[in-house]
N, C-alpha and C positions, 0 to 999 in steps of 0.2 A: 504494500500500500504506500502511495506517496506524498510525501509530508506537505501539511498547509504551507503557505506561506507564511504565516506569523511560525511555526515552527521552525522553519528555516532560519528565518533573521534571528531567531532567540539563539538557534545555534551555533550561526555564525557571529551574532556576539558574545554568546560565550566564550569561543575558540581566540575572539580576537582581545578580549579579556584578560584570558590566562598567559595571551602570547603577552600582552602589555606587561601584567604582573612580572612574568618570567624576563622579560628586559629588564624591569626596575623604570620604566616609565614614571614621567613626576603624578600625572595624573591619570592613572588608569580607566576609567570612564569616560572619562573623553574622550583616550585614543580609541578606544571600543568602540564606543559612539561617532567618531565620526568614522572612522574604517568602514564602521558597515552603513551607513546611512545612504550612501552611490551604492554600493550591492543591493539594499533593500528597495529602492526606487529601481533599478535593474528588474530585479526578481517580480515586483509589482508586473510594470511593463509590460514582462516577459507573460504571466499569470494571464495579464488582461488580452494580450492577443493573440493566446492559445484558447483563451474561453470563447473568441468570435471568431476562430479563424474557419473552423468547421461548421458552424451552423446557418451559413449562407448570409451571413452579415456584413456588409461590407467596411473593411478598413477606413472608414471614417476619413482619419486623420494622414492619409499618406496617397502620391498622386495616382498608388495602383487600386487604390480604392475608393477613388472618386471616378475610375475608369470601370472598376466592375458596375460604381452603383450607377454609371451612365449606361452599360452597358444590359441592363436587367429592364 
C-alpha cells in the first residue's frame, strides 16, 4: 500500500531531522523545515496530477492541457 502524502513529508522530515541533529546543526528544525518544504510542494504537485491525469480531466494549468480541453 502506498503512503499518503502527509506521511511522506512527516518522513522525510524526520530523516532530515536526525540528519541535522547528527551534523550538530545550530538549529535543527529549521534545517528540517526548510529541507523539506520544496520536496513537500514537489510531492503535492506530483499527488495532484497523478489524481487528474487519468480521469479524462484536462491539465488545466499547462499548454498540453489547454490543447486537450480545446480538443474535446
Amino acid at each position: 500500500m502506498a503512503m499518503s502524502i502527509s506521511k511522506k513529508i512527516e518522513f522525510l522530515w524526520n530523516k532530515a531531522l536526525e540528519d541535522a541533529m547528527g551534523a550538530g546543526e545550530a538549529d535543527p528544525f529549521a534545517y528540517a523545515s526548510s529541507k523539506v518544504a520544496r520536496m513537500s510542494a514537489q510531492l503535492r504537485a506530483v499527488e495532484r496530477a497523478q489524481q487528474y491525469a487519468g480521469n479524462g480531466h484536462p491539465r488545466v494549468g499547462s499548454r498540453a492541457g489547454r490543447r486537450q480541453a480545446a480538443e474535446s
